[in-house]
C-alpha positions as CSV (number, residue, x, y, z in Angstrom):
1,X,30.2,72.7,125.4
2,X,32.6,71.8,128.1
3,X,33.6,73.4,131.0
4,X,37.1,73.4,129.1
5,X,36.3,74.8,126.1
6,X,34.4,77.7,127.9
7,X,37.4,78.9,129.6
8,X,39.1,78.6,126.4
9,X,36.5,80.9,124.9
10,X,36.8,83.6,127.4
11,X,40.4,83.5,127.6
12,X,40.5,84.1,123.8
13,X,37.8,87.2,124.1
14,X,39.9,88.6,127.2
15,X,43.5,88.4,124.8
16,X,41.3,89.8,122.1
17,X,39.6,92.8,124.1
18,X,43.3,93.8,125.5
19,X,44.6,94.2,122.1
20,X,41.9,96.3,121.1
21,X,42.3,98.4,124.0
22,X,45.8,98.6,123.3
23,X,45.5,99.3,119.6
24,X,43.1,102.2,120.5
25,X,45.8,104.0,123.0
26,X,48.1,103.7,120.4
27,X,45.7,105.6,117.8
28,X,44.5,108.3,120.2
29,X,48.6,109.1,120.9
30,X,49.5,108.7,117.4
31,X,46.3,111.7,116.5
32,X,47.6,114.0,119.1
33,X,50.5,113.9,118.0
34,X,49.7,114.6,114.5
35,X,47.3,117.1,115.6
36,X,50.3,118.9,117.8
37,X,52.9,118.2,114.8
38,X,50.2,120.6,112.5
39,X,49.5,123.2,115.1
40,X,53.3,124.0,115.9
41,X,53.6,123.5,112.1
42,X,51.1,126.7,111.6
43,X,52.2,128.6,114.3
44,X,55.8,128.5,113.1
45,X,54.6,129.5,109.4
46,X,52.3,132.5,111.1
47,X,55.4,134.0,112.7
């Protein structure tokens, strides 16, 4: 392979690894939510 391509690779795997990073943020915040939504949910129906 050539020096070009290489760098071509690795750009590719860095894009690649930031949008996996990014997707998993996105799922952590989306589960706390839904775990806060259903808690205040049954606290509100306890009361």
């Amino acid at each position: 392979m050539s020096k070009k391509e290489n760098k071509e690779q690795r750009k590719k795997r860095k894009e690649f690894d930031k949008g996996r990073v990014f997707v998993k943020i996105m799922a952590g915040i989306l589960a706390l939510l839904m775990l806060t939504a259903t808690g205040t949910t049954i606290i509100y129906a306890l009361i």
